[in-house]
N, C-alpha and C positions, 0 to 999 in steps of 0.2 A: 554462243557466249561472246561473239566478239561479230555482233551487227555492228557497231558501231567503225568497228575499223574497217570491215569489209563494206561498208556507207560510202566511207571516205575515201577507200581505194574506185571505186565505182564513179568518182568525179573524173577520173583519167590524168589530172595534173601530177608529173612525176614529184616535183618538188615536197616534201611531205608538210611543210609550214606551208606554202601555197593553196596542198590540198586541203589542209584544217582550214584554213583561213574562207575557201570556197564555200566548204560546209557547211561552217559556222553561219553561212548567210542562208543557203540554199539546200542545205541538204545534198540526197542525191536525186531528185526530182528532175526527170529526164527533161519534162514540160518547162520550169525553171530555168536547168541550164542552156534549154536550147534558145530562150529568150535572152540567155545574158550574153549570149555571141560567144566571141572569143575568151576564153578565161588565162587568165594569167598564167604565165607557167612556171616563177619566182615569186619569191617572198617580195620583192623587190618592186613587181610592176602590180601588184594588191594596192596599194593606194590608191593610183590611178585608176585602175578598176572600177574601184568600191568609187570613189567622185564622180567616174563616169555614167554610172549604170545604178547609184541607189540615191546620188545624192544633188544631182543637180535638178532644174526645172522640167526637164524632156526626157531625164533618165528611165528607160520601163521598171524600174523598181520603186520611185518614191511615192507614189501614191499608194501602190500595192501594201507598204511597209506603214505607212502611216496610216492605214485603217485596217491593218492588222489585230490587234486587240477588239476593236466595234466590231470586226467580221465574228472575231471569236465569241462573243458576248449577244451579239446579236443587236446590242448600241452600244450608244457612246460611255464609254468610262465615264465615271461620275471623279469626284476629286480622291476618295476616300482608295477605289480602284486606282487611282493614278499614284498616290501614294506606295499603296505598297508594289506597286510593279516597279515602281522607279527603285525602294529600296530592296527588292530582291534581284534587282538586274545588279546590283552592285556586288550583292553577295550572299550566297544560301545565308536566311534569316531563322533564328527560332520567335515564338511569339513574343519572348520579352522582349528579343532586338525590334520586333515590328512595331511593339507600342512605342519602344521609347523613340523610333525613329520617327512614325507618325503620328503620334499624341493621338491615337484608336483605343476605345475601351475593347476590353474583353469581349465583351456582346457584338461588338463592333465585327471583330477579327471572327467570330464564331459564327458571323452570318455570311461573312466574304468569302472566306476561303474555300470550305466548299465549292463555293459558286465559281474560283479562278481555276480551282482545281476539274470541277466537271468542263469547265471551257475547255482544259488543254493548255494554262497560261501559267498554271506551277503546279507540283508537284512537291509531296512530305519526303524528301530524302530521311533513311536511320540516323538516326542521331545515339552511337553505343552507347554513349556513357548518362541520356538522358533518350530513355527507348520513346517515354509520352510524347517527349515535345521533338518532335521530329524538325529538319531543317527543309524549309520554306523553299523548292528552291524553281529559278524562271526555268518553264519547259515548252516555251514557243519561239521560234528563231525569229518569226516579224516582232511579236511582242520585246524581245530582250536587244535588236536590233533599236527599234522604235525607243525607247527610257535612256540606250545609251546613245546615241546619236543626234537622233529628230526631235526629240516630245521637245527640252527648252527650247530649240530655236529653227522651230517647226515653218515660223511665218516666213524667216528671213532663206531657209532654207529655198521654199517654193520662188521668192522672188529672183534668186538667183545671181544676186547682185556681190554679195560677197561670200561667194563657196569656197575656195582659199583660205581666205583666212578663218574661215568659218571651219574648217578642217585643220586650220594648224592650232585651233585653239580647242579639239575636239579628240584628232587622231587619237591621242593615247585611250580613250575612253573606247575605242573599236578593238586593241588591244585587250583591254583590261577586259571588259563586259562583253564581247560579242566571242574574240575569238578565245582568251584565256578559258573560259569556264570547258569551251569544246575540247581541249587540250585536257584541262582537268580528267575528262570525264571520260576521256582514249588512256589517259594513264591507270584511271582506276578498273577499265576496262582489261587491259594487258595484264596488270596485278591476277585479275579472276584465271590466269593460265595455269597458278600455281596450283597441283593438283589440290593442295590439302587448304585450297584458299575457299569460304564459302560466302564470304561478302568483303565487299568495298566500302569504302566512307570517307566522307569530312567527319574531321575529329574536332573538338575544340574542348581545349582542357585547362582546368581553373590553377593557376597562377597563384598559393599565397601568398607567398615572399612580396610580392608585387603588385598583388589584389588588383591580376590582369586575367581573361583569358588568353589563351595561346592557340591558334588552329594551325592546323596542317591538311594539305588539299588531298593524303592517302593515306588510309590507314586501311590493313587488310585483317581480317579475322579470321579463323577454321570456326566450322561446325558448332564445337564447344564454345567459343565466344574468345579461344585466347587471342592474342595479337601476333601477326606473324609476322609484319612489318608496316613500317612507317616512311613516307615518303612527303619528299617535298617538290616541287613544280616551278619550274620559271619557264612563262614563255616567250618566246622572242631573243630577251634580252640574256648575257649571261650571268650565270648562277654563280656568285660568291662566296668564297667561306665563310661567311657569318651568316651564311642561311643553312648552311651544314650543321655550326654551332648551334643552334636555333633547333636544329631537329635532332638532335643531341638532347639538347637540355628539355624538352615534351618529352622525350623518351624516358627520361631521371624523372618525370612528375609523373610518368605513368609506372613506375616503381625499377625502371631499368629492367624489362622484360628481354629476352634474347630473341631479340625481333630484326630482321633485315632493314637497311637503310637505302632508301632510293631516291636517288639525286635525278629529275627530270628535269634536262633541257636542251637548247642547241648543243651551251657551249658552257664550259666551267672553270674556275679558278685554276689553277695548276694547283692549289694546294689540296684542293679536293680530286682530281685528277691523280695526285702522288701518294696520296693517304694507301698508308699500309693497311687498313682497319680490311680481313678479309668480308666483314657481312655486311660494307659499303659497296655500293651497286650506281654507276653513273650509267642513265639510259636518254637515249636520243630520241627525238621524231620518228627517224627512220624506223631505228627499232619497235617503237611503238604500233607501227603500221608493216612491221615482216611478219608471214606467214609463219608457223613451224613447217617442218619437213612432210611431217603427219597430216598436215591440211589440207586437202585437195582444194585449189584455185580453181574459177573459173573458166569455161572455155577461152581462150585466146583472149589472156591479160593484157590490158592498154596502162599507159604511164604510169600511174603508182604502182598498179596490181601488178605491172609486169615488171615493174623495179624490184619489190618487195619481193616478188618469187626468185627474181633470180640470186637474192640472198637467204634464200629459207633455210630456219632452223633445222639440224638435225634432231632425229629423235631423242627426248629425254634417257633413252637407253644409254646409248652411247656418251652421257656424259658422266664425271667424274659423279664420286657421291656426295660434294660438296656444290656440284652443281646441278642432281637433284633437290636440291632446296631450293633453288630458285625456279620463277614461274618457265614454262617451257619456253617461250618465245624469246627466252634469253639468251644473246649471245655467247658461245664458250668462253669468249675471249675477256668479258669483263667479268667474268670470276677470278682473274690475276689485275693484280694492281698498274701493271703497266701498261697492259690492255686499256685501263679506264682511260686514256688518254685520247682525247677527241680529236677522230679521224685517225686514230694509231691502230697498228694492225694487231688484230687477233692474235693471241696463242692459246693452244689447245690446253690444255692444265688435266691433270691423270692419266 
């Protein structure tokens, strides 16, 4: 149930943004890492990193990365393939977002997809509230590296002449599309702790008032299809309350269900920090990547794995009964409002 975080602990980098950030490039591909040398061990020295080793002329990743998709395909992307990888590296697509983004007929999307799907290069996420039309979404770390980074400025990249600014005019795009979606998808991961949870999702839900939709990057469902909670995601940067608001007001369009709230990220507002609201839940990286108590860790845990254990969860037993509603991997502490307080200490609550 939680490959994905035990992936990430397996890179060795304590930092837990560092270690997403690693991953999001390379997996935990022993062969991989031992090609990229030394890995960062902060959120802090990832840029330099990634310039060094995926993006200048001599780097061993930029070749590797940029025929990534023709490895997986077996040739060269045609334009029609270029399109929709470009816009699903931006953001899980259903088939109407794909036409309208690349002017493709139906026939068009009906012969590709398959074909990007048998490659390896996406993947139908559920889509609850529309089960047919599933969300489109990139499931290859060269490929969704390659549309966010290299494919525009693929030529100028190789000559090497302007990597600087060629990264200052880019970085956010390594945020947004390489490392956010991996973030995403440990959060939606953690969510599956909750015993009575039996799937994860991107939600996107119709807006009349507005005749907008509205998405959020977690929504958790049981068995029966209710909703157990909704969550929103910032990563990097911190979470503000008007993205609280925000998931508040999807919660009222999906008829005000009594569904948990989870606020994923570094770092957050104080006013979402002090919110009395008890079924508000601010969760960190860290937490995102701790063990429960119950989970046996590997032999002789190195940097994350061995960070993450030494804060493991107790057993769901042992907590209150307001904190069996939350997934196990939760800490006791942010079941009380003061607790939510980034970097504030624990308290036990029942």
């Amino acid at each position: 149930m939680n490959e994905l975080r035990e992936s990430i602990l397996a890179v060795g980098t304590a930092d837990p943004e560092a270690a997403v950030s690693v991953h999001a490039l390379l997996g935990s591909d022993p062969a991989l890492l031992a090609r990229a040398g030394t890995l960062p061990r902060t959120r802090a020295e990832v840029p330099d990193w990634v310039k060094a080793g995926f993006l200048r002329p001599d780097s061993p990743f930029l070749e590797l990365f940029a025929g990534g998709v023709a490895a997986a395909l077996g040739e060269e992307p045609d334009e029609s393939v270029d399109k929709i990888l470009a816009a699903a590296t931006v953001r899980p697509r259903t088939r109407y977002d794909l036409r309208a983004q690349t002017g493709l007929s139906e026939a068009d999307l009906d012969a590709i997809l398959p074909v990007l799907a048998d490659a390896g290069l996406l993947r139908p996420d559920p889509n609850p509230l529309e089960p047919d039309d599933p969300f489109w979404t990139m499931d290859d770390r060269f490929a969704r590296f390659h549309y966010a980074m290299l494919h525009q400025h693929l030529p100028r990249w190789r000559r090497g002449y302007i990597t600087e600014k060629l990264w200052r005019l880019t970085k956010a795009r390594f945020d947004r599309y390489v490392c956010r979606p991996e973030f995403n998808r440990l959060a939606r991961e953690w969510a599956l702790n909750d015993p009575a949870a039996a799937e994860t999702t991107r939600i996107t839900v119709p807006d009349p008032r507005f005749r907008q939709m509205r998405s959020l990057e977690l929504a958790v469902w049981d068995e029966k299809g209710g909703l157990l909670a909704l969550g929103t995601v910032r990563w990097r940067f911190q979470m503000v309350e008007r993205q609280l608001k925000r998931l508040r007001y999807v919660k009222r369009l999906l008829g005000d269900p009594p569904a948990r709230l989870y606020c994923v990220a570094s770092r957050v507002d104080a006013a979402i920090a002090e919110d009395p609201d008890p079924g508000l839940f601010v969760i960190t990286p860290a937490q995102l990547l701790r063990r429960g108590r119950g989970e046996a860790p590997d032999p002789a845990p190195q940097g994350a794995a061995a960070a993450a254990d030494a804060a493991a969860e107790p057993s769901p037993d042992t907590l209150s009964d307001k904190a069996r509603n939350a997934p196990e991997s939760t800490p006791e502490g942010d079941l009380h409002p003061i607790s939510r307080l980034v970097g504030g200490r624990n308290r036990r609550v029942g």
